[in-house]
N, CA and C atoms of all chains as a GROMACS GRO file, in nm:
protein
  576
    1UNK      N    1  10.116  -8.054   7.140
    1UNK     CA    2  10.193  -7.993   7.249
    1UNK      C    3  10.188  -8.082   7.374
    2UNK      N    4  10.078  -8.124   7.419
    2UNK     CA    5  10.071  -8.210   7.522
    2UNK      C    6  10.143  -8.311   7.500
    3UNK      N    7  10.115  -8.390   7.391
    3UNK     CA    8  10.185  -8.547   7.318
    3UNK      C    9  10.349  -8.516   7.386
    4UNK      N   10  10.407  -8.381   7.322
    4UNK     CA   11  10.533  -8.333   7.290
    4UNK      C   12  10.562  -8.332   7.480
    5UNK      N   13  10.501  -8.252   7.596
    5UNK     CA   14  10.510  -8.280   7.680
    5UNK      C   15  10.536  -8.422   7.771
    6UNK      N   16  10.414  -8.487   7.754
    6UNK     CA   17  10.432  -8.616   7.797
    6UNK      C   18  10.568  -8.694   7.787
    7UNK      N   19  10.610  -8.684   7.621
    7UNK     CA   20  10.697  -8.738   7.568
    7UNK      C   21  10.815  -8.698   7.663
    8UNK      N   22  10.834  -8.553   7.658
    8UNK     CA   23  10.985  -8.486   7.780
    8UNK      C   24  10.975  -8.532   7.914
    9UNK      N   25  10.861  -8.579   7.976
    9UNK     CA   26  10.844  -8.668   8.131
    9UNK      C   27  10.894  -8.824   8.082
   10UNK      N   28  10.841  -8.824   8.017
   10UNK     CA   29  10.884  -8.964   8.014
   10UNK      C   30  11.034  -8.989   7.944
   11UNK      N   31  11.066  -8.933   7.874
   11UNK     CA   32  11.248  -8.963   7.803
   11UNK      C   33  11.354  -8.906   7.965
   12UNK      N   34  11.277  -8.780   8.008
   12UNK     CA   35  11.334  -8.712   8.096
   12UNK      C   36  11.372  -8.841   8.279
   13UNK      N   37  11.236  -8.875   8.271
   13UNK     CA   38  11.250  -8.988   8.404
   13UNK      C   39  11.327  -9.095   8.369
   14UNK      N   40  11.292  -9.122   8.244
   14UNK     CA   41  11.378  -9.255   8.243
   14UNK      C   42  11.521  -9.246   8.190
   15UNK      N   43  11.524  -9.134   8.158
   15UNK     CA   44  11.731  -9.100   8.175
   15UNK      C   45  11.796  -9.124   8.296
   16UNK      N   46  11.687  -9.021   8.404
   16UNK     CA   47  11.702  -9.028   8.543
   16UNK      C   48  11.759  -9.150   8.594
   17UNK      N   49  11.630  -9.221   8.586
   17UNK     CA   50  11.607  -9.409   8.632
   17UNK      C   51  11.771  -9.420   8.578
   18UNK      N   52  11.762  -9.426   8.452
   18UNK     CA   53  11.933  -9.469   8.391
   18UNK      C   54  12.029  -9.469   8.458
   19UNK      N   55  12.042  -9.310   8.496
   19UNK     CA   56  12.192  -9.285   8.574
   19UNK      C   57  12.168  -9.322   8.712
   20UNK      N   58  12.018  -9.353   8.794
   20UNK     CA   59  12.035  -9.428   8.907
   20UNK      C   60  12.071  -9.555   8.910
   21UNK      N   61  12.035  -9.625   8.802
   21UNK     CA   62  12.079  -9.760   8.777
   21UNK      C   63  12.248  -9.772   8.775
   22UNK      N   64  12.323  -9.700   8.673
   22UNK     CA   65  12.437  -9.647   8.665
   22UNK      C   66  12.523  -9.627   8.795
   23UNK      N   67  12.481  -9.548   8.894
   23UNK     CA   68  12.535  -9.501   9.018
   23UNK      C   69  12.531  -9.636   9.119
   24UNK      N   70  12.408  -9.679   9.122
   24UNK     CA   71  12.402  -9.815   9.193
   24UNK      C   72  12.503  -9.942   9.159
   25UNK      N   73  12.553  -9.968   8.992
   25UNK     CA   74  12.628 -10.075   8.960
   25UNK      C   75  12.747 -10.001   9.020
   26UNK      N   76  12.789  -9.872   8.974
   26UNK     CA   77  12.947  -9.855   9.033
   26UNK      C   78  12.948  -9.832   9.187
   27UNK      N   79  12.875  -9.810   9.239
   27UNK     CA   80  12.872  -9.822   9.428
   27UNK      C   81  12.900  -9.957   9.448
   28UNK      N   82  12.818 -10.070   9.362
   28UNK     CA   83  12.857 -10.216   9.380
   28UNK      C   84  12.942 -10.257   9.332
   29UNK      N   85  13.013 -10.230   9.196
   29UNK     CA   86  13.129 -10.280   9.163
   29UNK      C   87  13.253 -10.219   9.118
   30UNK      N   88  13.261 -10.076   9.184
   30UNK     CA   89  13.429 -10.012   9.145
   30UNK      C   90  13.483 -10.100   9.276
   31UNK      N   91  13.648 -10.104   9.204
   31UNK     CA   92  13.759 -10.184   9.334
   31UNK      C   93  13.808 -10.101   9.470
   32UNK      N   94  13.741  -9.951   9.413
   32UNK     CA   95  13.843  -9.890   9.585
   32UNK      C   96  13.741  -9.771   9.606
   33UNK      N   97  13.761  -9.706   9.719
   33UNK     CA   98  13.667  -9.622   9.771
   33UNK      C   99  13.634  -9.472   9.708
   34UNK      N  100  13.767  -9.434   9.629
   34UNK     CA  101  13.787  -9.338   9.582
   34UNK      C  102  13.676  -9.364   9.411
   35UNK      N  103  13.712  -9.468   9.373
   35UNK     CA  104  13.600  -9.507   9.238
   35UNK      C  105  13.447  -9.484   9.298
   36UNK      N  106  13.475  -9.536   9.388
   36UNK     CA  107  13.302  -9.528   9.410
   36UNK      C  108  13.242  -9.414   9.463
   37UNK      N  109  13.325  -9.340   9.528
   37UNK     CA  110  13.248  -9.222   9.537
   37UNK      C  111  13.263  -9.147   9.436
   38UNK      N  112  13.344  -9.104   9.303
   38UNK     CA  113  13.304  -9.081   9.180
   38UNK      C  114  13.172  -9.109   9.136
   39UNK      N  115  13.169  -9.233   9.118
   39UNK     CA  116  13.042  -9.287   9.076
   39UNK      C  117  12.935  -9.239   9.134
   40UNK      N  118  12.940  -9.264   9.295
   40UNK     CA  119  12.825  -9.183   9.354
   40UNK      C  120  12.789  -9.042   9.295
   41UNK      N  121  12.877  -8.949   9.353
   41UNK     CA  122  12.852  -8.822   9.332
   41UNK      C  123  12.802  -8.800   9.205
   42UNK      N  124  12.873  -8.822   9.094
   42UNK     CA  125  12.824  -8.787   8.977
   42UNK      C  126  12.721  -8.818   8.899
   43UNK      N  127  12.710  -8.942   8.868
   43UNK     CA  128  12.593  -9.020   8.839
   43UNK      C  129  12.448  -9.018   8.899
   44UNK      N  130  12.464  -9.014   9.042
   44UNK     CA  131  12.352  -8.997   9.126
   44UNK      C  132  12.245  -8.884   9.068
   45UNK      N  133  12.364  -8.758   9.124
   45UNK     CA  134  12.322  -8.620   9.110
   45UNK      C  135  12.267  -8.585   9.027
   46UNK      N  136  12.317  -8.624   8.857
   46UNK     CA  137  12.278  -8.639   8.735
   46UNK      C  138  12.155  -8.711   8.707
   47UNK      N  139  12.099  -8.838   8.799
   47UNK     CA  140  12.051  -8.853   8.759
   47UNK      C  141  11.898  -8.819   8.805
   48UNK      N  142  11.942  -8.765   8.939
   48UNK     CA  143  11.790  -8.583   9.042
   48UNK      C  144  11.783  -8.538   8.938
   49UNK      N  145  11.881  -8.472   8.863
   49UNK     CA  146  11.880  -8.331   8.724
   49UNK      C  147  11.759  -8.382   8.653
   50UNK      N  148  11.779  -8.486   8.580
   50UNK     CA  149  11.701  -8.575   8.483
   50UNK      C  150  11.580  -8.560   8.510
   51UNK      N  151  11.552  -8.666   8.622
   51UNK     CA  152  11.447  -8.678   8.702
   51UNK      C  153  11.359  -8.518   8.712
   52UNK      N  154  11.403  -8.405   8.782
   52UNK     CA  155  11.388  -8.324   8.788
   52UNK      C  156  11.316  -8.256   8.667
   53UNK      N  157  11.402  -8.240   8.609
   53UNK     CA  158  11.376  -8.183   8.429
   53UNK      C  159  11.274  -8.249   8.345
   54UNK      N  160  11.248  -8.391   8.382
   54UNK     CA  161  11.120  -8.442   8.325
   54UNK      C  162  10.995  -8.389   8.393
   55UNK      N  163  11.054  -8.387   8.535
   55UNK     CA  164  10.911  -8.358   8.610
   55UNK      C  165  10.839  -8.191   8.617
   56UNK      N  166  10.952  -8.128   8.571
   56UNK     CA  167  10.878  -7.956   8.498
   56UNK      C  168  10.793  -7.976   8.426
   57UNK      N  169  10.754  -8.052   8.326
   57UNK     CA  170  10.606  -7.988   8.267
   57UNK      C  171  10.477  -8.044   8.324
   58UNK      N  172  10.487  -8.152   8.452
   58UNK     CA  173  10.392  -8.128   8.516
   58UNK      C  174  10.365  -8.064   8.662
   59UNK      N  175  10.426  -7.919   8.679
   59UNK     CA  176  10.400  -7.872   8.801
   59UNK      C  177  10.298  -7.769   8.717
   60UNK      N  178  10.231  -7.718   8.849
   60UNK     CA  179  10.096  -7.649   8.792
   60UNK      C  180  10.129  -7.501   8.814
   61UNK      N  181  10.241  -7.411   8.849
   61UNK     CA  182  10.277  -7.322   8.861
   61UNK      C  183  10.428  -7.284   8.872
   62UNK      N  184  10.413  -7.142   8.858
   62UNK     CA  185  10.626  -7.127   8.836
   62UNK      C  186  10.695  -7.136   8.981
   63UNK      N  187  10.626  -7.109   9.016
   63UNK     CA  188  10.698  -7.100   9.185
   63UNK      C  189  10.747  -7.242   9.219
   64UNK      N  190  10.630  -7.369   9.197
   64UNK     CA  191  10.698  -7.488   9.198
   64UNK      C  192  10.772  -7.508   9.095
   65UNK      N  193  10.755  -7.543   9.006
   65UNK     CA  194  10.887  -7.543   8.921
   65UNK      C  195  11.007  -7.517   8.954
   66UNK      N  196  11.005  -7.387   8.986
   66UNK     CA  197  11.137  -7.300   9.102
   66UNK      C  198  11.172  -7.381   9.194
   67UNK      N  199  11.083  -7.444   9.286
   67UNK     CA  200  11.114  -7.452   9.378
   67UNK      C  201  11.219  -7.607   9.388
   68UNK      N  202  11.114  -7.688   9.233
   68UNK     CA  203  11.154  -7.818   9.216
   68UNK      C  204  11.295  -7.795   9.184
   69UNK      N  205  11.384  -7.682   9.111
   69UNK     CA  206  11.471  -7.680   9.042
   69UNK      C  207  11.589  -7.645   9.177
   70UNK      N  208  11.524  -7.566   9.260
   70UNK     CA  209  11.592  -7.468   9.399
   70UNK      C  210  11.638  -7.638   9.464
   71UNK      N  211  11.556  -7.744   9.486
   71UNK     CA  212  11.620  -7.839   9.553
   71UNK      C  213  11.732  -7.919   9.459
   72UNK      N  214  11.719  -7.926   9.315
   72UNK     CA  215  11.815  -8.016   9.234
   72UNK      C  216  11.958  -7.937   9.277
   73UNK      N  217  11.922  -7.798   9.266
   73UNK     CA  218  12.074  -7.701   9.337
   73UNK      C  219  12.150  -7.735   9.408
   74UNK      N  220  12.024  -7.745   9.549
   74UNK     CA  221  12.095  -7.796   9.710
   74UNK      C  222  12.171  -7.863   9.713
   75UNK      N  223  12.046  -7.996   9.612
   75UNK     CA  224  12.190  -8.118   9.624
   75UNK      C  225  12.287  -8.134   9.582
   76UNK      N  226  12.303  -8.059   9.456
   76UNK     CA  227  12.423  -8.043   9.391
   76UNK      C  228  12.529  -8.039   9.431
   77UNK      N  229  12.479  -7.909   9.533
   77UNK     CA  230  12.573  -7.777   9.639
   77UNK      C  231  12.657  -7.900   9.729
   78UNK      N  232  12.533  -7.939   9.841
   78UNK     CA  233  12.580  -8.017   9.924
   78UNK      C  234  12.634  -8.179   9.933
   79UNK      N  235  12.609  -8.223   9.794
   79UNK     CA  236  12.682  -8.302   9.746
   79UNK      C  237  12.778  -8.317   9.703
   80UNK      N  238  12.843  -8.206   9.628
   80UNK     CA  239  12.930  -8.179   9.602
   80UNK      C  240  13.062  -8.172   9.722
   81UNK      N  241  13.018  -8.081   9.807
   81UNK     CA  242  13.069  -8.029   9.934
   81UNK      C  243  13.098  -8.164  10.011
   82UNK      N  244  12.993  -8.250  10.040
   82UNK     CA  245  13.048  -8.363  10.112
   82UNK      C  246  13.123  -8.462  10.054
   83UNK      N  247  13.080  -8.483   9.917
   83UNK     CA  248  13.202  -8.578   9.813
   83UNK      C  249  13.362  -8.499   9.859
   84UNK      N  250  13.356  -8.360   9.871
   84UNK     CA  251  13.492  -8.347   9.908
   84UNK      C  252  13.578  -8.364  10.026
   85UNK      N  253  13.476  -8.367  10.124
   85UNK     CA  254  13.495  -8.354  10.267
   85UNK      C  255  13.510  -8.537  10.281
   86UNK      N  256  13.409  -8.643  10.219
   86UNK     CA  257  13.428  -8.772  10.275
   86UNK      C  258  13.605  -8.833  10.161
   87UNK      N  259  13.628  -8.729  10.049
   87UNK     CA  260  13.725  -8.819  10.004
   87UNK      C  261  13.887  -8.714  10.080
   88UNK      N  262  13.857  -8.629  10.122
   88UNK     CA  263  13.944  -8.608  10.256
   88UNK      C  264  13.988  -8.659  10.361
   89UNK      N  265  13.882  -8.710  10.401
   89UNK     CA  266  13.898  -8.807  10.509
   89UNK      C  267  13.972  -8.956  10.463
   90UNK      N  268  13.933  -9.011  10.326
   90UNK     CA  269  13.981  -9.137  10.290
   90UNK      C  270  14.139  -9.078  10.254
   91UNK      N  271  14.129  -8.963  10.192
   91UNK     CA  272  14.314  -8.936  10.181
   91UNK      C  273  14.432  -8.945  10.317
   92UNK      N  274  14.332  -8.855  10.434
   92UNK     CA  275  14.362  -8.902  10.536
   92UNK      C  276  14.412  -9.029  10.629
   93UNK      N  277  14.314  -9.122  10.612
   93UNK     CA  278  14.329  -9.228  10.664
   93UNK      C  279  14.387  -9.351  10.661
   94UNK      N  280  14.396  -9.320  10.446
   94UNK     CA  281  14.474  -9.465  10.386
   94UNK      C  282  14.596  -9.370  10.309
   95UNK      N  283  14.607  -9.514  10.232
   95UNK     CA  284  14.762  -9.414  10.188
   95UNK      C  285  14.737  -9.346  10.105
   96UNK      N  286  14.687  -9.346  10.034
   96UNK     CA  287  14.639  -9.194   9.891
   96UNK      C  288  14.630  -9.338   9.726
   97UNK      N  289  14.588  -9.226   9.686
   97UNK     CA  290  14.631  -9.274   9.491
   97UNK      C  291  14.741  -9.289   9.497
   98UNK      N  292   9.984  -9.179   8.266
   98UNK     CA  293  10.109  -9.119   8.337
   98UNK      C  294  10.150  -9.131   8.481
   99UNK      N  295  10.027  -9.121   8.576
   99UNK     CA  296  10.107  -9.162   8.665
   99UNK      C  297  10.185  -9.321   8.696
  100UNK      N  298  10.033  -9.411   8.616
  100UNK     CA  299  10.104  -9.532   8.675
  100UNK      C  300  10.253  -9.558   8.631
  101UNK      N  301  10.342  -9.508   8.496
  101UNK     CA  302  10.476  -9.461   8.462
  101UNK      C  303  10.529  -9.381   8.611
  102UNK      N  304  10.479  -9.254   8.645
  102UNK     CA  305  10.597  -9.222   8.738
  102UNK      C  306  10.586  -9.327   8.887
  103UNK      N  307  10.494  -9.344   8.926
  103UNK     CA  308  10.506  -9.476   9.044
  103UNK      C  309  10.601  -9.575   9.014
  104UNK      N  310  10.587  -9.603   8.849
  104UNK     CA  311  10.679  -9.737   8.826
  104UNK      C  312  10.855  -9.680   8.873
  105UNK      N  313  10.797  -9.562   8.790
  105UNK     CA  314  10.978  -9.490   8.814
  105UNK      C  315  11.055  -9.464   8.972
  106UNK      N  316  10.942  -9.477   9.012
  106UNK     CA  317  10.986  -9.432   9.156
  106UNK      C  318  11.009  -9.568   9.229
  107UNK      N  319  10.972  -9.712   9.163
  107UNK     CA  320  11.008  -9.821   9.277
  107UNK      C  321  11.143  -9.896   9.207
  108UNK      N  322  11.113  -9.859   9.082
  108UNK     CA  323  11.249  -9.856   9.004
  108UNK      C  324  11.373  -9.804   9.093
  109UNK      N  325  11.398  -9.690   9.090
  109UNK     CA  326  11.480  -9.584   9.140
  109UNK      C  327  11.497  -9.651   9.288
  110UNK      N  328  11.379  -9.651   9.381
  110UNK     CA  329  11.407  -9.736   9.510
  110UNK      C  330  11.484  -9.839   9.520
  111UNK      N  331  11.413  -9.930   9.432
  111UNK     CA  332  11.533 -10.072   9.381
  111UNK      C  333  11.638 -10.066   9.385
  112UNK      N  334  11.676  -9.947   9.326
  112UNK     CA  335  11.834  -9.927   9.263
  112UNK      C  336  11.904  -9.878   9.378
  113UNK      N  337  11.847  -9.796   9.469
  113UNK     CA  338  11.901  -9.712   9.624
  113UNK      C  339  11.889  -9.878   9.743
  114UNK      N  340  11.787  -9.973   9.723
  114UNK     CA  341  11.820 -10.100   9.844
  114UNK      C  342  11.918 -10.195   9.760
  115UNK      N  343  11.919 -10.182   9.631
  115UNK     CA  344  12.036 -10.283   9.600
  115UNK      C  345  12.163 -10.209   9.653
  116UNK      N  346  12.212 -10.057   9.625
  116UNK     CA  347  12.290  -9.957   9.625
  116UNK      C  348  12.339  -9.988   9.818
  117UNK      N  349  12.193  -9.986   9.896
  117UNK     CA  350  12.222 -10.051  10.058
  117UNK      C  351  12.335 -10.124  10.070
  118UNK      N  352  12.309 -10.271  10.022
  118UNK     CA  353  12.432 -10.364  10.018
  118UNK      C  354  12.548 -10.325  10.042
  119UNK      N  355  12.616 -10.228   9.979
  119UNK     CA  356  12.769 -10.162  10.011
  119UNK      C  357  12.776 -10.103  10.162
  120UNK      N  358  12.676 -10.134  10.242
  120UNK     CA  359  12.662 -10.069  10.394
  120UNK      C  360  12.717 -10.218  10.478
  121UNK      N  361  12.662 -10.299  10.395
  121UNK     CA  362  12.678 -10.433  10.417
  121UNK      C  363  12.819 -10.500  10.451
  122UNK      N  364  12.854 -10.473  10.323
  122UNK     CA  365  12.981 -10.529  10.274
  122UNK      C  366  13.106 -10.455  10.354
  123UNK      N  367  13.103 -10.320  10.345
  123UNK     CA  368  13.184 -10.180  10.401
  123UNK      C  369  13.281 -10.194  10.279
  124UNK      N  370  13.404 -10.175  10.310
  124UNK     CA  371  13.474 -10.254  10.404
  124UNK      C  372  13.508 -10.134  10.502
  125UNK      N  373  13.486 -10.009  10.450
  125UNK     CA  374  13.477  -9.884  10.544
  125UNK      C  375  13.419  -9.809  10.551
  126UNK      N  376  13.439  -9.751  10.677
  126UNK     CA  377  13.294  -9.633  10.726
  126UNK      C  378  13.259  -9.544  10.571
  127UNK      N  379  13.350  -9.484  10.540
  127UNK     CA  380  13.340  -9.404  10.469
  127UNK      C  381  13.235  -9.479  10.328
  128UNK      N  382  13.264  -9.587  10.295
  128UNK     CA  383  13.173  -9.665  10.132
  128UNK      C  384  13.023  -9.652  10.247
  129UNK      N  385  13.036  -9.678  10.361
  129UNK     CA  386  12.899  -9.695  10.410
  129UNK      C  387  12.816  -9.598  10.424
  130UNK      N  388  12.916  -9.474  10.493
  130UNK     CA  389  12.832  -9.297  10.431
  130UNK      C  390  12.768  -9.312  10.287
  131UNK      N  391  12.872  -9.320  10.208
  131UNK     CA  392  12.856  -9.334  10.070
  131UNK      C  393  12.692  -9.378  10.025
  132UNK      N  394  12.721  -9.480  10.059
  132UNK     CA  395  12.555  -9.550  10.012
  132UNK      C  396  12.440  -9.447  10.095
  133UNK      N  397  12.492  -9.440  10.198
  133UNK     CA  398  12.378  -9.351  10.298
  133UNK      C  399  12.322  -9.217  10.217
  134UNK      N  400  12.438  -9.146  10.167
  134UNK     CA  401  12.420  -9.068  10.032
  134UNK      C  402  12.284  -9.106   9.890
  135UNK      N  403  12.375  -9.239   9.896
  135UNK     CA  404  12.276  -9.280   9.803
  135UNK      C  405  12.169  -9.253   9.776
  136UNK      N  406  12.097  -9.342   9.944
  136UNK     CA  407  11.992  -9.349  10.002
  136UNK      C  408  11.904  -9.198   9.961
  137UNK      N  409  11.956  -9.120  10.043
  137UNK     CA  410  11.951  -8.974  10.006
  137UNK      C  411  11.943  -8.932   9.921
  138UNK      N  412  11.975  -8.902   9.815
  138UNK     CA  413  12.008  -8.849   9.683
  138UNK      C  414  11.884  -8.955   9.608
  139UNK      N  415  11.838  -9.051   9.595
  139UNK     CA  416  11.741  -9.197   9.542
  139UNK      C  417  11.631  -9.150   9.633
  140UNK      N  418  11.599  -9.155   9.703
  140UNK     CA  419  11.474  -9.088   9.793
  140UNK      C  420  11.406  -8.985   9.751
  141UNK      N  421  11.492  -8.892   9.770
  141UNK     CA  422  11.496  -8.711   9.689
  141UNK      C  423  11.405  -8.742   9.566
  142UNK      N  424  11.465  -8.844   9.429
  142UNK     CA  425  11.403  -8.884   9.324
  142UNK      C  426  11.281  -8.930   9.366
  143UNK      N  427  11.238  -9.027   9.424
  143UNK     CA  428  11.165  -9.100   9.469
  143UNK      C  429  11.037  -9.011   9.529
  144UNK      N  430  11.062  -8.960   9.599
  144UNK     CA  431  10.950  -8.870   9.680
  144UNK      C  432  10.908  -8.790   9.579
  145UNK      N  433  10.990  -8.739   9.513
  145UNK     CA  434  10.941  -8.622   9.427
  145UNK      C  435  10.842  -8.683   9.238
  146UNK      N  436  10.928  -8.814   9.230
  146UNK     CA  437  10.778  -8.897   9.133
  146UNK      C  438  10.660  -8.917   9.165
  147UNK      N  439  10.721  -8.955   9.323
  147UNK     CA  440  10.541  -8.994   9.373
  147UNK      C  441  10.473  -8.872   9.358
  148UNK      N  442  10.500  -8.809   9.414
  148UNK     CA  443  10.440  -8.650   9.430
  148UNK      C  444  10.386  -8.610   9.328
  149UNK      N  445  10.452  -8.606   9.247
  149UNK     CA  446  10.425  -8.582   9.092
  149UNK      C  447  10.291  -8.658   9.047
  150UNK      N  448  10.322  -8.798   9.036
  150UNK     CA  449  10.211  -8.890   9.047
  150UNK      C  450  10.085  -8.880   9.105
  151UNK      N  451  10.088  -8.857   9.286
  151UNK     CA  452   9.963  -8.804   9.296
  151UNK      C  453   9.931  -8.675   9.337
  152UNK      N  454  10.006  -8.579   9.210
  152UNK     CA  455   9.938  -8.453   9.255
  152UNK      C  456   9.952  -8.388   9.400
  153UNK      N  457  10.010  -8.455   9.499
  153UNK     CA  458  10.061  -8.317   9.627
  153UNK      C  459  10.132  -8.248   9.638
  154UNK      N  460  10.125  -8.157   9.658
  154UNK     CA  461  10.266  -8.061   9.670
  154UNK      C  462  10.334  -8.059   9.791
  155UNK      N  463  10.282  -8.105   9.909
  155UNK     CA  464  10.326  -8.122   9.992
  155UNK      C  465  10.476  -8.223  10.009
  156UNK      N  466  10.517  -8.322   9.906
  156UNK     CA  467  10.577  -8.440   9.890
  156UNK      C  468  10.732  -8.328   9.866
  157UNK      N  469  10.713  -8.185   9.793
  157UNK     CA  470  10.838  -8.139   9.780
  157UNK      C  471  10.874  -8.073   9.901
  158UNK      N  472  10.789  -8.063   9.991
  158UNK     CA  473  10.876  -8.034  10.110
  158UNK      C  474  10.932  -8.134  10.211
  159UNK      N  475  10.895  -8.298  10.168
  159UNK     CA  476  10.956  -8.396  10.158
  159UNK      C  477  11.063  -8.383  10.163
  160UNK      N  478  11.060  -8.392  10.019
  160UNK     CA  479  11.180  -8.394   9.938
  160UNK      C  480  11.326  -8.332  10.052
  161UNK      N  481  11.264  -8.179  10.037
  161UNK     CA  482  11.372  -8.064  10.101
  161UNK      C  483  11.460  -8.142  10.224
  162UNK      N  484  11.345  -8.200  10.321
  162UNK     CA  485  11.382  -8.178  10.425
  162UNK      C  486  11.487  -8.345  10.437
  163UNK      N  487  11.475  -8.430  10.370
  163UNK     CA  488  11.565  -8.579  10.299
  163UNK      C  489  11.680  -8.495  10.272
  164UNK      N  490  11.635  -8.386  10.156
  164UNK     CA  491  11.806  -8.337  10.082
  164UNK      C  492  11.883  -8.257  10.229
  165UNK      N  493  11.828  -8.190  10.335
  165UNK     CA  494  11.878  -8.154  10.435
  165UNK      C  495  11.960  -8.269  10.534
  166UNK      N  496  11.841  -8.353  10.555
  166UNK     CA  497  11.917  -8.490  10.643
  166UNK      C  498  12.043  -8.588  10.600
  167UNK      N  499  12.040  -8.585  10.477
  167UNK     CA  500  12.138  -8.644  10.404
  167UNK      C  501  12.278  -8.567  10.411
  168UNK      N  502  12.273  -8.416  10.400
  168UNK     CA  503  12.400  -8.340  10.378
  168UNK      C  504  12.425  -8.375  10.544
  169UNK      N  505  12.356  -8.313  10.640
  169UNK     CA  506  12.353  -8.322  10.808
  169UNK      C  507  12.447  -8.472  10.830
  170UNK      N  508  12.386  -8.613  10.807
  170UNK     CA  509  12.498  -8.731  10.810
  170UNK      C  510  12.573  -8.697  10.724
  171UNK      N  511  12.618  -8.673  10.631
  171UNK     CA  512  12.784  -8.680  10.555
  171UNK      C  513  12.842  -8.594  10.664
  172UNK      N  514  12.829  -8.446  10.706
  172UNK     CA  515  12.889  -8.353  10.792
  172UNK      C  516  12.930  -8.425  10.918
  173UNK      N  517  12.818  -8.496  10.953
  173UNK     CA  518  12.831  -8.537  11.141
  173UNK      C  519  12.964  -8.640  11.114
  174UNK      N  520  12.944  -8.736  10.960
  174UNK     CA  521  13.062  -8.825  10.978
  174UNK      C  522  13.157  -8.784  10.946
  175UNK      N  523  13.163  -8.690  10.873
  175UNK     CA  524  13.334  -8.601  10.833
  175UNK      C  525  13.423  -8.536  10.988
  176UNK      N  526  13.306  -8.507  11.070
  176UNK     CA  527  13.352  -8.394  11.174
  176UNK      C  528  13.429  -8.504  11.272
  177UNK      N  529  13.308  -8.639  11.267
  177UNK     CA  530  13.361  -8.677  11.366
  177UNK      C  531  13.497  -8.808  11.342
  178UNK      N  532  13.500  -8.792  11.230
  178UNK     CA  533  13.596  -8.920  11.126
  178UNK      C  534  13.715  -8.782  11.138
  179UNK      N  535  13.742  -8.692  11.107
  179UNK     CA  536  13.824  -8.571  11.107
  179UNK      C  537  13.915  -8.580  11.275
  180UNK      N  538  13.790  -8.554  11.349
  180UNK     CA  539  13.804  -8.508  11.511
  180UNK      C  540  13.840  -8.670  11.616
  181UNK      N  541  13.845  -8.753  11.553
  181UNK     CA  542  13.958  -8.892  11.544
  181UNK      C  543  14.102  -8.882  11.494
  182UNK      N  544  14.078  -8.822  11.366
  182UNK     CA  545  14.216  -8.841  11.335
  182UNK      C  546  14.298  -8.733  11.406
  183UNK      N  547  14.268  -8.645  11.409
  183UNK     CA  548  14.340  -8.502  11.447
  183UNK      C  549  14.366  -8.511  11.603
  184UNK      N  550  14.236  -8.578  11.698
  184UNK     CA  551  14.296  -8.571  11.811
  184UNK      C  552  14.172  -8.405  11.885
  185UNK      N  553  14.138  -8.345  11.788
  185UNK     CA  554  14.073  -8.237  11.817
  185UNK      C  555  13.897  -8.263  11.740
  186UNK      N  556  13.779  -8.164  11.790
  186UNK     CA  557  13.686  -8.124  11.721
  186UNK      C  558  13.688  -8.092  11.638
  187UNK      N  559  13.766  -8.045  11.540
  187UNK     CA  560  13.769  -7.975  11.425
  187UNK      C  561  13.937  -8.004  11.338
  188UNK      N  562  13.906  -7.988  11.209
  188UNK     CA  563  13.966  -8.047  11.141
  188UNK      C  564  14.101  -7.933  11.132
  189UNK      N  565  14.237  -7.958  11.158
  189UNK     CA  566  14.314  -7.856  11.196
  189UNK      C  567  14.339  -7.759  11.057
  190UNK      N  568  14.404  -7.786  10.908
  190UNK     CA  569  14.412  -7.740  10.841
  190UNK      C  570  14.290  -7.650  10.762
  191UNK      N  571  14.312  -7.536  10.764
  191UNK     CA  572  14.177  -7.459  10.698
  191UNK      C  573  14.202  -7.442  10.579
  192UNK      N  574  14.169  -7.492  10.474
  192UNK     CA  575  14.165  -7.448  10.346
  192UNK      C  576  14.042  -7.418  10.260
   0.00000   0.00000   0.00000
């Protein structure tokens, strides 16, 4: 059971690591602003989840756990929310798709 | 195990100061929020391995208060990237 634990931190972080790696190449190499904040938002976020989800079997109680899971939400929430609000502004400002 | 999540966490850092660069480059405000996001969102990860790593719990209220500062700059630059274009504080169309 422990082995089996360990094993879900570690496949779990390094998915994480993955899609941060992931989010970082397309911030550096999509061609227009609208690609890259795709990339951001999604990849990033995905890759807190990961991160997150590996790091449940070592909190020492449910409340953290909760609490670890209550912040992967936030960002979700408010990531989400500002991916829409900053590609508003780029529709705004340039000429569109 | 921990020395794995420390690794993961300078990993992940790596990936948020290479991710910097696009602050660099721009070519607009908006890619430069973007990364600032990054920053944010890679931190969040970051704080919360270490933590993990050495056992504080204190590191997730870290965490919280990064995932707060991060949403706070995207808002301040929407309002005030908005309240340019419009001519007003606030963004005229409500939807």
């Amino acid at each position: 059971m422990k082995l089996f634990l360990e094993l879900w931190t570690i496949v779990g972080v390094l998915a994480g690591a993955f899609f941060f790696f992931a989010g970082t190449v397309g911030v550096l190499r999509f061609p227009d602003s609208l690609t890259r904040l795709h990339a951001l938002s999604k990849a990033d976020n995905l890759g807190l989840g990961l991160v997150v989800l590996g790091l449940l079997p070592l909190v020492d109680s449910v409340s953290a756990g909760v609490k670890l899971i209550g912040i992967w939400l936030l960002v979700l929430l408010s990531g989400a929310t500002a991916s829409q609000w900053i590609a508003r502004t780029l529709r705004q400002s340039g000429p569109g798709p | 195990m921990s020395e794995f999540l420390v690794g993961a966490a300078a990993f992940i850092l790596g990936m948020v100061a290479l991710g910097l660069l696009r602050v660099l480059r721009g070519p607009g405000n908006a890619d430069r929020i973007m990364a600032a996001q990054l920053l944010g969102t890679g931190g969040i990860a970051a704080v919360l391995l270490l933590g993990a790593a050495s056992g504080e719990a204190a590191t997730v209220d870290v965490a919280l208060t990064l995932a707060l500062l991060a949403a706070f700059a995207a808002f301040a630059f929407v309002k005030a990237k908005l309240g340019q274009a419009s001519g007003e504080s606030r963004p005229t169309d409500s939807q």
